[in-house]
N, C-alpha and C positions, 0 to 999 in steps of 0.2 A: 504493500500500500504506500510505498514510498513513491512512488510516482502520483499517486493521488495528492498526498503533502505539498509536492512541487506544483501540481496543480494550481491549489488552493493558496499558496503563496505568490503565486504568479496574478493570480486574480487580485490576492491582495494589496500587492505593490502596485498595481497600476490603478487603483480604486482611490479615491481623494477624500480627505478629514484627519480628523483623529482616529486613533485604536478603536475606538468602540465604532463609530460610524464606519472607519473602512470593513470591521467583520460583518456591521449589518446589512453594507452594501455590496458585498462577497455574497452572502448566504439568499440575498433575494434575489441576485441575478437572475435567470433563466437558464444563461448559457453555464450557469455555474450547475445549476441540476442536473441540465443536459452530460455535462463531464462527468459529474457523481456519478449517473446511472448507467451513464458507457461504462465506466471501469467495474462499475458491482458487476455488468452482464460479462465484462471479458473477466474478472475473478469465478464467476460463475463457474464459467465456461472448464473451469480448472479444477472444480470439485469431485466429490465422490458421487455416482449418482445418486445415492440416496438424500445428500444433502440438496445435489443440484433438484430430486422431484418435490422439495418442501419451498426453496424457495425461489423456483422458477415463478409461480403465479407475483410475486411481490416484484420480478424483476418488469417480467409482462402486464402488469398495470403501468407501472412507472412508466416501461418506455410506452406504452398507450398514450398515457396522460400528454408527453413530452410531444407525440406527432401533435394531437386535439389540441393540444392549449399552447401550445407556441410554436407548433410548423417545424420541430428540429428530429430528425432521424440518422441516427447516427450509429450506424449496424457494429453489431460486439463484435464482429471477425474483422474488422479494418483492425490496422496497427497503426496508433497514434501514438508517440513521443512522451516524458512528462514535459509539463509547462505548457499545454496545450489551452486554450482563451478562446471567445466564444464573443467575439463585442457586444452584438445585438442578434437579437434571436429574429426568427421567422424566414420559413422557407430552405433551410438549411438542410443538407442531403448528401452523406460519405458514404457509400459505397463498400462491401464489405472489403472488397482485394485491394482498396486502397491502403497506403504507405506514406506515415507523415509525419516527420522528420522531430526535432525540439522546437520546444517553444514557437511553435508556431499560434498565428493567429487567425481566425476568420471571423468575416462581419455576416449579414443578413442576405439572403436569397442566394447562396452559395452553393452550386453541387458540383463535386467532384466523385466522379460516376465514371461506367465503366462504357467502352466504346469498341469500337473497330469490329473488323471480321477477320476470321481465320489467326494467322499468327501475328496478326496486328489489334489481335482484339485483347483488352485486357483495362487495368485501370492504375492510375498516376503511380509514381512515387514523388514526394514530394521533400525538397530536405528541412534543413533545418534552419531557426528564424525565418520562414517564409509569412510574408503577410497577406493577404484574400481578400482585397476591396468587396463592399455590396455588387450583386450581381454578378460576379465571374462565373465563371464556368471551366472546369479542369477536366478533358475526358479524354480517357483511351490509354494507351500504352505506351507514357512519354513518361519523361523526368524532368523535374525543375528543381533547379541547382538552390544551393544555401545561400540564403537572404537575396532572395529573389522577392517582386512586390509587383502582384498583380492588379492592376486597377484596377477599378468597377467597369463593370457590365462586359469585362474582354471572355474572350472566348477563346482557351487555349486549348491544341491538339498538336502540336509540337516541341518539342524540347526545350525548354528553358535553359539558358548558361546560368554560372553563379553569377552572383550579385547583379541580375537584370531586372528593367523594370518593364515589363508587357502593359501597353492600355489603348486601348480602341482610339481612332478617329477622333479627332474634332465634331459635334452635329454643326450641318451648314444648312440654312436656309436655302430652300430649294425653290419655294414660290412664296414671292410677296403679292399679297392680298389687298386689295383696293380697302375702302369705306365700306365698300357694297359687298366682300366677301369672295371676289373672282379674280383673278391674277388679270383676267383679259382688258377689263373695264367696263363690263354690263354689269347691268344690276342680276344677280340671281332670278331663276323661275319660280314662280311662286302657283 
């Protein structure tokens, strides 16, 4: 459970106040649940069976609870690092064959999932201090290198070097719009 510790120290140091406030603001997280119940289901995983048929049902609520009430699925057979952080929850989605390095971080609407076909099919490793903007997307059978910092909303399926930073496009206005709502200069059909 010593990787759980580092966890939970990891949330804490990056959490703002005094002692009492940064543990109150740890323990209410979401993303901080979401870790809890990933490692109780990979400790699980490690039991006797007769421990694991007593408290499998307590594992399988939890991670119930975790999809319903704040969007995070975080399968027990992925191998995630200690010091692993959670910013903001909702829509969040690892993959079980995925590989994720230390202290790594991920924000909101995140999946890193599995892709390809044939001997190109399979799912990330990812290394260590990597950070996750909202919206990324990580799929298929690449690697991305240590303290690597994916934007928001990129879509990776290629290899990552170390220390790169991957992020989408600029958006550019494609059509300006009159008064009236038409690029052309009528008024709309009404």
């Amino acid at each position: 459970m010593s990787i759980l510790r580092e966890d939970l120290a990891r949330v804490y140091s990056l959490a703002e106040g005094g002692p009492i406030a940064r543990s109150f603001e740890c323990f209410r997280q979401p993303g901080t649940h979401a870790v809890v119940v990933f490692r109780y289901g990979q400790w699980l995983l490690k039991q006797p069976l007769i421990l694991r048929l007593f408290l499998e049902p307590i594992y399988l609520y939890l991670d119930h609870r975790l999809h319903a009430k704040w969007g995070i699925q975080i399968l027990r057979r992925a191998t995630i690092g200690p010091g692993f952080y959670i910013g903001h929850y909702g829509g969040i989605f690892i993959a079980e064959g995925t590989v994720v390095g230390r202290h790594c971080s991920v924000s909101q609407d995140v999946t890193i999932g599995i892709s390809g076909e044939g001997a190109r099919r399979g799912c990330p490793v990812i290394g260590d201090n990597v950070y996750v903007a909202p919206g990324a997307k990580i799929n298929g059978k690449i690697r991305v290198g240590n303290n690597a910092r994916i934007g928001p909303n990129a879509v990776v399926t290629k290899d990552v070097p170390d220390n790169a930073l991957v992020h989408t496009r600029q958006a550019q206005v494609v059509v300006f719009p009159t008064r009236y709502g038409s690029a052309s200069g009528s008024a709309p059909a009404r």
